[in-house]
Every structure is written in structure tokens, then in C-alpha cells.
Steps between C-alpha positions, in 0.01 A plus 500: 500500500836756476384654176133541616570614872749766309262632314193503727567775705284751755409795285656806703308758268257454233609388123198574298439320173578744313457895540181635525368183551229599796407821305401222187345268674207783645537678156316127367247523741221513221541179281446592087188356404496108426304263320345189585757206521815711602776294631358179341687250304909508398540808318304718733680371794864499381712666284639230257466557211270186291614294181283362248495143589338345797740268545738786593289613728404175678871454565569878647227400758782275646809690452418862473573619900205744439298216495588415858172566755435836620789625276247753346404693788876496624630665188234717408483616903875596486354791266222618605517423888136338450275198493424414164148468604522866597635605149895410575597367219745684333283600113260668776769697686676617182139600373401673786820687617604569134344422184158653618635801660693533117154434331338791671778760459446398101115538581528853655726636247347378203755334383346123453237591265200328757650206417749320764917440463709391233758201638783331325522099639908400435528149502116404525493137412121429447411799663286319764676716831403826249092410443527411892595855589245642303239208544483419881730828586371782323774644358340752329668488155360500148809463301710237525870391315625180600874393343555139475777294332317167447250493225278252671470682805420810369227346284335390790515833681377636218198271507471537885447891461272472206219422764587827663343722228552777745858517449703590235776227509738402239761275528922547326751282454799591720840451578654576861870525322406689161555803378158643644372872425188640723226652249187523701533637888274348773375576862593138629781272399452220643657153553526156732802262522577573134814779507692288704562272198700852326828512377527808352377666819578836446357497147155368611524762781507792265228352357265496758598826584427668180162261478408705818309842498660785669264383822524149420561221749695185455334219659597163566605192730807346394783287632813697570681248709817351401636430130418152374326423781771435738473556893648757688772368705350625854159379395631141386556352826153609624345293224726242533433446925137582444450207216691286698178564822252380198398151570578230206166501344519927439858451358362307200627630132157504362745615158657147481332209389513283771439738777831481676509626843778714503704543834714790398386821352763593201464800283482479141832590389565775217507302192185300601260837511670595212428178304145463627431808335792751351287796624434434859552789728808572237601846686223478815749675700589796242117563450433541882812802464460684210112495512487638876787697465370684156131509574349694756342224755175599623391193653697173531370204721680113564307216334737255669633176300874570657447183718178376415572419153736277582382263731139468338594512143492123376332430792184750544292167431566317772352767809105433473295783571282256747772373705501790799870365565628572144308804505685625795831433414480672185358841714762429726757485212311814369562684840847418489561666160244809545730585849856439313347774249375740694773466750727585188695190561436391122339690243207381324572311156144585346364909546165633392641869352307840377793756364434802259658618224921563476655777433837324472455222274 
């Protein structure tokens, strides 16, 4: 228990979340209007992004760590201090604290027409987290511009928002690493786990920032933890002593085959992220730097993942939501992680972010 016992320590004075952290929390006192069926089913209740085939999806339900019980209201309560019951999770908090208050300084000066926002999605996939912000979250935008690489998933998004006559979406083929040139300006960029797969960083940095009105606001949640997914090497031997507590039947790779109960943890090295997939959090680390550092940061909230990712990715299937004793060791591993963070002890791998527009990129 060294590591754990070293860390764990009496807080002498308060370490907030993040600044103004209190002052958000009451400024979200009035949740944005919902609809019916908030919160239900996967892509309401986390933010990973969907594929086309089921099969994909059947699998993440094992391996994704989001997928772990109660994982929802942990994450999404790191950002908006809230039950999600009581409008926490985090589409209502960015709606309520920022995208409305930017709707109604468009309303009173005229400047949206009577119609609602324009928002650029980078990265959208099949668009499914976009309809949800405007379906169940009431983002009030009527023009939408999603950028997407893959041909198949932009076809579907493109089908997906063709029930949504209420918004004008169209969707682009687009490259994180080309040569990219901003034509039309928006109020909202806007993007989810998609940047961090960037290598020309600074390129699609400009980009967003000359996508983005004078009073526009970048918003996103993202993964800005280590390049390549490795582990810090403070945070590693946390994981490693808090695996080792797991009993054998929560240490099963739900990833292999057979199901192997694994009685070490052991990161993935460099080359294996890299040969999984040549894009994976390729410069994680720059992106965290040069987009707080250039952008002005107007709100900025931990989404976890720095330990949590670890231990429950590959292995999210095996706690059972009925089982009150799997169920409380994953709040108790969720404790453990949320006071690390806030005790400033580690920083927090995934961020929910709101910045506006640089004047020195």
C-alpha cells in the first residue's frame, strides 16, 4: 500500500477541480430544456463515438471502460458537479452555461437571422453525439457542418440528419493532416475524442481557429493524456497496485480469446498503440500545450480516464451492474481517481474544454 498511502493524503487547504468550479456549478442551476428519453441508451449516455456494424458495438460493451457501471454519472459529474438525473451530464452543462447564453447574445443583436447557430462538427463519425445535442439537448442550432474522413460514416450521418429537417446539415470529406483552408466561419466548433488522432496539430489548430467567428467558442471533450497512450510514470504504479487488489474474475482480458485472467497489469508499449492504429493519440501531449497555451480557456473540467482507463479497459465486461459488490469497487476505484485529480496529484487524461477564438495562432 506505499504508493497509495503516498498519495492519499489529508487535504490541508482546498484543491478545487478546476477554477471557478463552485461559481459553474450554481451558474447550471436551471437545466436546458430536455426531451423525453434523455440519458437513455449508449450514445446518450457516453461519449464514444458508434461504428456502423453491430458487431463492433456488441464487442465495445465488453472492453470499452465507459461501459463499466455507473461510469456515466462519474464522468459526466466531474463536469458539471451534478446528478445526471438533475441535468449533470456534461451536453446539458455546456448548453446551459455556454451555448445558450451565445444563442441569445445572437438573438438580441440580430445577428442569427431568428434562426439558431451555425456549428462546424470536426471529426463527426456518424454524427450520432451531434443529433444528440440538438435532439435530447437542445442545442439550439440550425446549421450544421460535420467533416469526416470515412465515406461510409459520413453517409450515414448524412442519412441520420436527414430526419432532422430542422437543421441545415451537410456533411465534407476531411483530412486532420491536409492542407485545410477555413471558408465559412461558425459560432460553435465542435468535437469529441476525434483531434486527439492529429498529427499535424498546429495545422488543424489554425483551422479551427479561423472556422470560428470573432465570438466563437471551441467546444469539445478530448483525450489529452499521454502520447501513444502510454502511462505516466507516477501514475503507473497506482494502476499497477490497484489491479493487483482486483480479484481474479475482474482481471479477465475480455480482448483475448480465451479470457485469460491476467495477474499483472502491463502497459501497451509504443509500437503496439502505434500498430493498432497509426493515429492513436499521435501527439496527445502536444495538443493539451499548444491548444491551452494559444487559446484563451474559458472553461476546462477533468473527464478522468488517467487511471480508470486502464484497469477497466478489456475488462469493463466483467463488473455487473447488479452485483452491489462490483458496483462498489468500481465507485470506490472512482473515488480514488476523482481525489488524485482534484488533489492535483495527477492530472486528468480526458477534459471537457470551451476556449474562444486566438489571437496568436
Amino acid at each position: 500500500m506505499r504508493s497509495l498511502t503516498r498519495w492519499i493524503r489529508r487535504r490541508d487547504e482546498e484543491a478545487p477541480l478546476s477554477a471557478g468550479a463552485a461559481a459553474a456549478s450554481d451558474a447550471a442551476a436551471e437545466p436546458a430544456a430536455q426531451s423525453k428519453g434523455e440519458g437513455e441508451g449508449e450514445d446518450a449516455r457516453t461519449a464514444t463515438r458508434a461504428t456502423l456494424t453491430d458487431e463492433w458495438k456488441q464487442r465495445q460493451a465488453k472492453v470499452d471502460w465507459m461501459h463499466a457501471p455507473q461510469m456515466a454519472p462519474y464522468v459526466n459529474g466531474l463536469v458539471s458537479g451534478r446528478a445526471m438525473e438533475d441535468g449533470g451530464h456534461w451536453s446539458a452543462y455546456a448548453c446551459n452555461l455556454h451555448v445558450r447564453p451565445l444563442y441569445e447574445r445572437r438573438r438580441a443583436s440580430g445577428a442569427d437571422g431568428g434562426t439558431g447557430l451555425s456549428m462546424l462538427a470536426v471529426g463527426c463519425g456518424t454524427a450520432h453525439i451531434e443529433r444528440s445535442l440538438v435532439e435530447a439537448f437542445r442545442w439550439p442550432v440550425s446549421r450544421l457542418v460535420g467533416l469526416e474522413y470515412d465515406d461510409a460514416l459520413r453517409a450515414a450521418a448524412a442519412a441520420s440528419f436527414a430526419e432532422l429537417p430542422e437543421v441545415d446539415a451537410t456533411f465534407r470529406h476531411f483530412d486532420f493532416n491536409g492542407d485545410n483552408s477555413a471558408g465559412e466561419r461558425f459560432d460553435i466548433v465542435f468535437c469529441c475524442h476525434a483531434i486527439h488522432h492529429a498529427t499535424e496539430v498546429e495545422g488543424l489548430l489554425r483551422f479551427i481557429n479561423a472556422s470560428l467567428k470573432d465570438d466563437g467558442l471551441f467546444i469539445g471533450i478530448e483525450y489529452f493524456g499521454p502520447t501513444r497512450f502510454q502511462i505516466e510514470h507516477d501514475v503507473l504504479p497506482i494502476i499497477e497496485e490497484l489491479f493487483a487488489m482486483l480479484p481474479p474474475d475482474l482481471r479477465r482480458d475480455l480482448g483475448d480469446p480465451d479470457g485469460a485472467v491476467a495477474e499483472r497489469f502491463r502497459p501497451a508499449t509504443i509500437a503496439e498503440v502505434a500498430g493498432f492504429d497509426p493515429s492513436e493519440s499521435v501527439r496527445s501531449s502536444d495538443l493539451r500545450t499548444l491548444l491551452f497555451a494559444t487559446f484563451p480557456v474559458l472553461d476546462l473540467k477533468p473527464m478522468g480516464g488517467t487511471i480508470l482507463r486502464w484497469l477497466l479497459q478489456n475488462r469493463a465486461g466483467n463488473f455487473r451492474d447488479d452485483d452491489p459488490n462490483h458496483v462498489a469497487i468500481i465507485r470506490l476505484l472512482q473515488f480514488i481517481e476523482r481525489e488524485f485529480i482534484a488533489l492535483r496529484r495527477i492530472r486528468s487524461d480526458d477534459l471537457f474544454f470551451v476556449v474562444g477564438k486566438s489571437d496568436r495562432i
